[in-house]
TIMARMAR-129537 format. One record per residue: residue number from 1; residue in three letters; x, y, z of N, C-alpha, C in turn. Coordinates in steps of 0.2 Angstrom, whole numbers, padded with zeros to 4 digits. Layout:
BEGIN
(NUM 'ALA' (X Y Z) (X Y Z) (X Y Z))
...
***
This chain:
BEGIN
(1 'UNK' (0004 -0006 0000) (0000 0000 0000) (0004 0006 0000))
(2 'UNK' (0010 0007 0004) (0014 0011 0005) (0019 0012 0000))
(3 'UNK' (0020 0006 -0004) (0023 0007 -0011) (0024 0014 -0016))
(4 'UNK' (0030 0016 -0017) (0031 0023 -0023) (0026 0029 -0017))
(5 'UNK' (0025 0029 -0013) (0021 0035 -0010) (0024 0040 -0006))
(6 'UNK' (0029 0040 -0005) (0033 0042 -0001) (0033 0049 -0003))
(7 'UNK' (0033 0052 -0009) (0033 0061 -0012) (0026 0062 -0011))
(8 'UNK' (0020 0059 -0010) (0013 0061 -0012) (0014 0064 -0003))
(9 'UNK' (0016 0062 0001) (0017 0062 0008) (0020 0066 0011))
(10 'UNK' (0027 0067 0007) (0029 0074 0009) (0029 0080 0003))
(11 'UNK' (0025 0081 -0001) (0022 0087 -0006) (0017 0091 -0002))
(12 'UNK' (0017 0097 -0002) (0010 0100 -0001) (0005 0097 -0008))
(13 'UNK' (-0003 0098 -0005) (-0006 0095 -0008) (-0008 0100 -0014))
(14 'UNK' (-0004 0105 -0015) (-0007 0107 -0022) (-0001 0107 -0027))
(15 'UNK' (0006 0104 -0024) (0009 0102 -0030) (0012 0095 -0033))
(16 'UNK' (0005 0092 -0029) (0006 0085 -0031) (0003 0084 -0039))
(17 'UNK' (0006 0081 -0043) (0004 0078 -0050) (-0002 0076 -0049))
(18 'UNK' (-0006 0071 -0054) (-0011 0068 -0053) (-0011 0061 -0051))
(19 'UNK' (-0004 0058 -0052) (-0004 0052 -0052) (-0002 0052 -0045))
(20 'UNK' (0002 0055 -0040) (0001 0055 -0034) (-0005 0057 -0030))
(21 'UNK' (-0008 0062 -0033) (-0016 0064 -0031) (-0020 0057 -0030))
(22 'UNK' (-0019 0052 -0034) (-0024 0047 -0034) (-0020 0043 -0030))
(23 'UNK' (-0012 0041 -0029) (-0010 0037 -0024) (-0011 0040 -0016))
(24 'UNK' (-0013 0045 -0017) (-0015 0049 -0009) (-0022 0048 -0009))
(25 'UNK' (-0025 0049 -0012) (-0033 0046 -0012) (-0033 0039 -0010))
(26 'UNK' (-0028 0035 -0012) (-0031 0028 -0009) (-0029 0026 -0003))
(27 'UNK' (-0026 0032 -0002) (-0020 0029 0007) (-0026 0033 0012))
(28 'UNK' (-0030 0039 0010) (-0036 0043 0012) (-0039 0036 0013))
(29 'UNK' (-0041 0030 0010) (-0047 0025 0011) (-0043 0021 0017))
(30 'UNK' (-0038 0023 0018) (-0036 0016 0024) (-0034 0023 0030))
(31 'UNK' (-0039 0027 0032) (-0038 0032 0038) (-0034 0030 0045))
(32 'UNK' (-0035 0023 0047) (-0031 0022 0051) (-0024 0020 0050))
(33 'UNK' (-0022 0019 0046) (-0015 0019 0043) (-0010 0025 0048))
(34 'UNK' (-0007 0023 0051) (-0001 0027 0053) (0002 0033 0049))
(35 'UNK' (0005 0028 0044) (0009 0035 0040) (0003 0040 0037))
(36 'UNK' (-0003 0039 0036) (-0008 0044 0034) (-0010 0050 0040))
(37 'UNK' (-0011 0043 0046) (-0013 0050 0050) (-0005 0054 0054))
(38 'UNK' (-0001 0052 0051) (0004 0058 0052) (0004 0060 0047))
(39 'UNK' (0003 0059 0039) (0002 0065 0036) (-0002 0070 0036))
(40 'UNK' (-0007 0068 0039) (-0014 0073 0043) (-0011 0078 0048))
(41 'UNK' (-0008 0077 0053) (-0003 0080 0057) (-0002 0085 0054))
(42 'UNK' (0006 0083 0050) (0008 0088 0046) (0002 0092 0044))
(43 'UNK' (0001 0090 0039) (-0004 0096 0035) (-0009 0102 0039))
(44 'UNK' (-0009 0099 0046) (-0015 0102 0051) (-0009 0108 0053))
(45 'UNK' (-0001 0105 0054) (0003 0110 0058) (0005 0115 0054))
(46 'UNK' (0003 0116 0046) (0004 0119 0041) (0002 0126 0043))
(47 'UNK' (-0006 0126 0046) (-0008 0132 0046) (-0005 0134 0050))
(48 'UNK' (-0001 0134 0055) (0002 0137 0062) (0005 0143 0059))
(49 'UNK' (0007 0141 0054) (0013 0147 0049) (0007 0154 0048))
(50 'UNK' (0001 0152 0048) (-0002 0157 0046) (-0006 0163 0052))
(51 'UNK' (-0004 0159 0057) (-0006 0166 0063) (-0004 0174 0063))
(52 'UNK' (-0006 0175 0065) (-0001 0182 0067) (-0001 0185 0071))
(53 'UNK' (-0006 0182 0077) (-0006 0184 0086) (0000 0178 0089))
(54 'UNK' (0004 0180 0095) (0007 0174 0096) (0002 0170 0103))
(55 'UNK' (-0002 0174 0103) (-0008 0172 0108) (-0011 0165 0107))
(56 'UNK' (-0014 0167 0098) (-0017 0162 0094) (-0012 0157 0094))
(57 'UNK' (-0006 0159 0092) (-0002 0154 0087) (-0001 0150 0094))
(58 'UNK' (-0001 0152 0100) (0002 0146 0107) (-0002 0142 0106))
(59 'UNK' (-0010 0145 0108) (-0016 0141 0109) (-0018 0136 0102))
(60 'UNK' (-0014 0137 0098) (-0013 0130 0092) (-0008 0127 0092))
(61 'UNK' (-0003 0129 0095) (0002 0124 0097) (0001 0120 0102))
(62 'UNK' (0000 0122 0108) (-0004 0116 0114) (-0008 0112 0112))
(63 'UNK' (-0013 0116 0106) (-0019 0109 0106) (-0015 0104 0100))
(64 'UNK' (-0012 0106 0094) (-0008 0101 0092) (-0006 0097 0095))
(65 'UNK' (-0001 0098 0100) (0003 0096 0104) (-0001 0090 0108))
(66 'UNK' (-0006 0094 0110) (-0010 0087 0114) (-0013 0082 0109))
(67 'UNK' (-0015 0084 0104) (-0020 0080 0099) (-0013 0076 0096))
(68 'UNK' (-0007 0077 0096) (-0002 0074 0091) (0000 0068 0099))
(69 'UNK' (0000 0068 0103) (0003 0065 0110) (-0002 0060 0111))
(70 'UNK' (-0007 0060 0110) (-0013 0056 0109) (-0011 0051 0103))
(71 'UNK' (-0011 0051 0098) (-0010 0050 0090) (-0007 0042 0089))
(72 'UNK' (-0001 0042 0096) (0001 0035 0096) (0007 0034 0091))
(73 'UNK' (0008 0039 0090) (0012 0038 0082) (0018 0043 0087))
(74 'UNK' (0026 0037 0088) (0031 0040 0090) (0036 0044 0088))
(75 'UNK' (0037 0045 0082) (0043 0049 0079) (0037 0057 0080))
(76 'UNK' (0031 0059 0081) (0028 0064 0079) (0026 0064 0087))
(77 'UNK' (0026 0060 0092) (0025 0063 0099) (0034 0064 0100))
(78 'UNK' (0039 0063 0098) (0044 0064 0099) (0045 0072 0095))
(79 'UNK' (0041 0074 0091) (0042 0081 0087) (0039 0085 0092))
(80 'UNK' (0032 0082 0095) (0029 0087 0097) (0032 0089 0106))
(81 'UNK' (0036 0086 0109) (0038 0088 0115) (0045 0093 0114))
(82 'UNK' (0046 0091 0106) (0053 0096 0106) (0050 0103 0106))
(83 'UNK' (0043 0103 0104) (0040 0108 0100) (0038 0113 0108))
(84 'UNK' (0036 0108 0113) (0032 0110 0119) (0041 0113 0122))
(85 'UNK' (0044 0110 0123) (0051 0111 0125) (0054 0118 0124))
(86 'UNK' (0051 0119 0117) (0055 0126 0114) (0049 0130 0113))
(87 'UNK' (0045 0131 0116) (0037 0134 0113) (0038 0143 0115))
(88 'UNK' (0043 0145 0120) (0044 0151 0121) (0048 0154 0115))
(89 'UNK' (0052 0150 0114) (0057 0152 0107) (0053 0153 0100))
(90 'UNK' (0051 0147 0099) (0046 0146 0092) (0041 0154 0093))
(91 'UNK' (0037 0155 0097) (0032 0158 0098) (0035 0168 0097))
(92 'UNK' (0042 0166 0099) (0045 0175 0098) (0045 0177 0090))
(93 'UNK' (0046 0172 0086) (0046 0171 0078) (0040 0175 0076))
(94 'UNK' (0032 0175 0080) (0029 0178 0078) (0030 0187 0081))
(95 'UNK' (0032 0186 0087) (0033 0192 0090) (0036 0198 0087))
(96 'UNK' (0043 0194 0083) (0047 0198 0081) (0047 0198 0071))
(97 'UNK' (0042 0195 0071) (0040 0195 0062) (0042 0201 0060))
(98 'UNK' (0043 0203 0053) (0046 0207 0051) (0049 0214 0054))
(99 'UNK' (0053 0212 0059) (0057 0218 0064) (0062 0215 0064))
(100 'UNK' (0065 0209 0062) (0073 0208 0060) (0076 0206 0055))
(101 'UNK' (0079 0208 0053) (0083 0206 0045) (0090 0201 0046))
(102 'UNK' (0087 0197 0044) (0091 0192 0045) (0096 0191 0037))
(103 'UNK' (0098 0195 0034) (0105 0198 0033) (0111 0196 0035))
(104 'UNK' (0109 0202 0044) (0116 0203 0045) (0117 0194 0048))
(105 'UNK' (0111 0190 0050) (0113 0183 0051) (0118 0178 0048))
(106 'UNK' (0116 0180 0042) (0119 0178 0036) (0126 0177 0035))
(107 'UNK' (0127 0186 0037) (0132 0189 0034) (0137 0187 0042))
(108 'UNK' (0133 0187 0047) (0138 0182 0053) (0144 0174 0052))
(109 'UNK' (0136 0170 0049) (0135 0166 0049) (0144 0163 0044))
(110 'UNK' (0141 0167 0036) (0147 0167 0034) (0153 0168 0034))
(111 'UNK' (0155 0175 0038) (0160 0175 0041) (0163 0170 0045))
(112 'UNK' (0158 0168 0050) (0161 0159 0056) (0163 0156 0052))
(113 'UNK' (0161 0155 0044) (0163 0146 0041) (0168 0149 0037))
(114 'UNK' (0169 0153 0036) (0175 0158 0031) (0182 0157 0037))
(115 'UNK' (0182 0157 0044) (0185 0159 0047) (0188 0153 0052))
(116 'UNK' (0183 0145 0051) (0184 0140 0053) (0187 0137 0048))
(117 'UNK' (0187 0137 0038) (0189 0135 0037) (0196 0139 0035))
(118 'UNK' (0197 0144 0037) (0204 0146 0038) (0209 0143 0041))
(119 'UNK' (0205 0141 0045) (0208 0137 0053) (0209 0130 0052))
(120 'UNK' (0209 0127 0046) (0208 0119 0045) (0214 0117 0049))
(121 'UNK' (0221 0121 0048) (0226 0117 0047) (0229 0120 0056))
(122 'UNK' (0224 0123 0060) (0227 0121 0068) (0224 0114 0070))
(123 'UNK' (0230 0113 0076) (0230 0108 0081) (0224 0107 0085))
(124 'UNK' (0224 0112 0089) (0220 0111 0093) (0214 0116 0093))
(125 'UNK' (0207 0112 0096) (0203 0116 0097) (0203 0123 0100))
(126 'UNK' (0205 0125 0102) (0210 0132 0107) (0210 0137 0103))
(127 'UNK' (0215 0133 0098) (0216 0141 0092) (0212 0140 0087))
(128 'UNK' (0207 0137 0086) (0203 0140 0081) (0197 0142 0084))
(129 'UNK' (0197 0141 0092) (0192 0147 0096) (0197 0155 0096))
(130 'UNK' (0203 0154 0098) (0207 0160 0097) (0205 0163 0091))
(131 'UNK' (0204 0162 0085) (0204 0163 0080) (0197 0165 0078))
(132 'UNK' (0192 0162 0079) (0185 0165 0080) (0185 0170 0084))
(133 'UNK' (0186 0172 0088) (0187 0176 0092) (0190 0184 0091))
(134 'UNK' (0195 0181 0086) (0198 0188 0083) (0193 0190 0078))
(135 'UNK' (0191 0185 0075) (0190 0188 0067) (0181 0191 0070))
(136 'UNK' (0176 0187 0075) (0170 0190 0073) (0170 0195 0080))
(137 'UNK' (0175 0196 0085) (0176 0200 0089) (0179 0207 0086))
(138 'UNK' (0184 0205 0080) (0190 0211 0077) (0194 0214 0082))
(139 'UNK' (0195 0209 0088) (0201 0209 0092) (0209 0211 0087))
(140 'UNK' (0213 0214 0090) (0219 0217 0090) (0223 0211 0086))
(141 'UNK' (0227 0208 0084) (0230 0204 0083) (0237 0206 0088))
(142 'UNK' (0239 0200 0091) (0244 0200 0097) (0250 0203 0093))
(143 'UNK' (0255 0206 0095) (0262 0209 0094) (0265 0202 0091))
(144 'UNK' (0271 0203 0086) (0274 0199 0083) (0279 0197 0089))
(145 'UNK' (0282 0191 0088) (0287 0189 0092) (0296 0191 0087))
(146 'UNK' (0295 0191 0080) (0300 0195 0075) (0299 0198 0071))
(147 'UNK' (0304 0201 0070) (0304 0207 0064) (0305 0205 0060))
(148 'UNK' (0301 0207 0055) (0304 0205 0046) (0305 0211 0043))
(149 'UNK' (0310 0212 0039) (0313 0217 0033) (0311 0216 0029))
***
């Protein structure tokens, strides 16, 4: 039953073909099927993104939450207590919606791996925290131990 389905299950349902469209209509006819009603799940936590109160969006994350804990389906109760775990964090996402530019995240971000991979060829952990340190601090560079001409 679960043969070739694996894309119809993770596509949103409006960019699925038609020939996955009908192999999700028949996994629809077997509703107790696990893999279905975790694709139900998903689909349902899809709207979450669509809040704009973070009031709203908690009071849909706790009810998911409990309706997904219930569900008996463990890879999706182990989603949902990461979710209850970090529900203060996820929740500022809506708080701080378009008041940060995540840019300059970017522009961090690529700096650290530009500066880790500068670092390939130290020894030890140590100086390539030393090293990090300089470049996303713009700490001083230590005095030379010799002069060159």
């Amino acid at each position: 039953m679960l043969l070739n389905s694996r894309w119809c299950l993770l596509k949103k349902p409006e960019n699925l073909t038609e020939k996955q469209a009908a192999k999700l209509d028949k996994l629809e006819r077997k509703r107790n099927l696990a893999t279905y009603r975790a694709y139900l799940l998903k689909e349902t936590f899809q709207s979450f993104w669509n809040y704009v109160s973070p009031a709203w969006a908690g009071k849909f994350l706790d009810n998911w939450c409990k309706r997904t804990m219930r569900s008996r389906i463990e890879p999706m109760k182990k989603m949902a207590k990461q979710l209850r775990k970090h529900r203060p964090l996820i929740l500022n996402w809506f708080k701080a919606r378009g008041s940060i530019s995540l840019g300059a995240v970017e522009g961090l971000n690529n700096r650290l791996k530009l500066t880790v991979r500068k670092s390939y060829g130290f020894r030890t952990l140590k100086c390539t925290e030393i090293a990090l340190y300089h470049a996303m601090g713009d700490l001083p560079e230590p005095p030379m131990t010799h002069r060159f001409r």
